[in-house]
N, C-alpha and C positions, 0 to 999 in steps of 0.2 A: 504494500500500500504506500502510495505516494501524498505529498499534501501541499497545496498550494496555497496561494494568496492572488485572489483575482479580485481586480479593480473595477468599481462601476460608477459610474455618476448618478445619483437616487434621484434627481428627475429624470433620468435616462431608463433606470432597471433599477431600487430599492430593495431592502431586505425583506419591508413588508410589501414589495408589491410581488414578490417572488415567491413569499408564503400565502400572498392571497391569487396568485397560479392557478388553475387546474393540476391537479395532482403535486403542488407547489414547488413546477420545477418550469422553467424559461431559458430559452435559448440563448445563447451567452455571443448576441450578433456583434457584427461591429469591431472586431479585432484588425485592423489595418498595423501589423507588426508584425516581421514574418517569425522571429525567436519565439514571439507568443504565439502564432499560430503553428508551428512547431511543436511547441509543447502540447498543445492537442490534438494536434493531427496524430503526431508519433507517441507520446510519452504517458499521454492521460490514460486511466483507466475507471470503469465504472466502477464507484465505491470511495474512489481518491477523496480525499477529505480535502475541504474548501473553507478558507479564513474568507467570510463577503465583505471587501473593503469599498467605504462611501469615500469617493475622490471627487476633488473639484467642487467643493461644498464649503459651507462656513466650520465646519470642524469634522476632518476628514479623518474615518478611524475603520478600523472593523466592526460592524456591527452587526456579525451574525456567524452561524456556522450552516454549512452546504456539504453537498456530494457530486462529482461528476455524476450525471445520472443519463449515458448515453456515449455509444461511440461517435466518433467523429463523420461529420457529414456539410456539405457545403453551405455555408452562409448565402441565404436564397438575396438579400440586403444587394452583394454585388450586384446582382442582375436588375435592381430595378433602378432606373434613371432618372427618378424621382427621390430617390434615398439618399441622405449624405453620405453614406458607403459605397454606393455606385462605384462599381470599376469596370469602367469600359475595355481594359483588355482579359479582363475576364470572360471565359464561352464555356455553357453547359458543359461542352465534352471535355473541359481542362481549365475548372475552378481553380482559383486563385488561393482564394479564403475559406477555410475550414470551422466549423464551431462545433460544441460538447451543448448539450442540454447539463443545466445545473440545477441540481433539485436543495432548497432550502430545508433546512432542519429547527432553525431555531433560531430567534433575536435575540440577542444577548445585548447586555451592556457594552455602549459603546468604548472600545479600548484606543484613546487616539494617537492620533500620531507621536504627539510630542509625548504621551507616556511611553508609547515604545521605543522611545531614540531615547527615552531616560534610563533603559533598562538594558545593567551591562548583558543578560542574557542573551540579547537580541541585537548585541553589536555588529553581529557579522552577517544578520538578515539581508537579504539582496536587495529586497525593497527601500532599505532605511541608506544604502551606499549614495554615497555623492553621484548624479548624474544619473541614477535609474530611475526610468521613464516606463518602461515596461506593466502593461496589464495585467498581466500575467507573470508571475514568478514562486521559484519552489521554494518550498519549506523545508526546512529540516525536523524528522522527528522532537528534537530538542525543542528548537522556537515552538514548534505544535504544541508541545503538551505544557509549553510556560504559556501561554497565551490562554489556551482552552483554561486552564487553574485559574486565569485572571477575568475569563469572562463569566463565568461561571457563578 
């Protein structure tokens, strides 16, 4: 089992708008990154445990816990030319962008940023490094189970 921290903007996709889902699990569109789409195309598994972080908000944290809950399959978003995802060199028969359906588990307390760049446990998380931009990035067993104990 693998565990991640995937980034959303909560007018974009929310924690509670991902538990008030169907089945409460939504398609994780919109990845223009090819490292992040990588990571789901190739690495994600259904089950991998997901840290749901609110980015681009007035206090931007994790505030929730998920599961990948689906193998990988095309981000239908490219195709439409009304989407701000649109990619025009994208074609049905050799998609560009890939996405995971994420099923939510739970709202938790929000754990923000600035607490976790205060926490030496979490010094060498990827997310917290100078210059990472990234949607998507992996967790370590370690930071999972400090975090999960803090939201908790």
């Amino acid at each position: 089992m693998r565990y991640w921290l995937m980034k959303s903007e909560p007018d974009e996709v929310s924690i509670d708008d991902a538990l008030a889902a169907p089945g409460q699990t939504v398609p994780w569109t919109g990845v223009r990154n090819y490292q992040a789409r990588n990571f789901m195309r190739d690495t994600m598994q259904i089950g991998d445990g997901v840290l749901f972080y609110h980015s681009s908000c007035p206090e931007p944290g994790i505030a929730g816990l998920a599961e990948v809950a689906s193998t990988p399959y095309p981000d239908e978003t490219q195709f439409d030319p009304h989407s701000p995802y649109y990619d025009p060199k994208a074609t049905r028969e050799n998609p560009r962008w890939m996405l995971v359906d994420v099923r939510a588990l739970k709202k938790t307390r929000l754990v923000p940023l600035a607490e976790m760049r205060a926490a030496s446990a979490l010094e060498t998380m990827q997310v917290l490094q100078k210059g990472s931009r990234l949607s998507i990035t992996p967790v370590t067993k370690c930071e999972w189970n400090y975090l999960v104990k803090k939201m908790l």
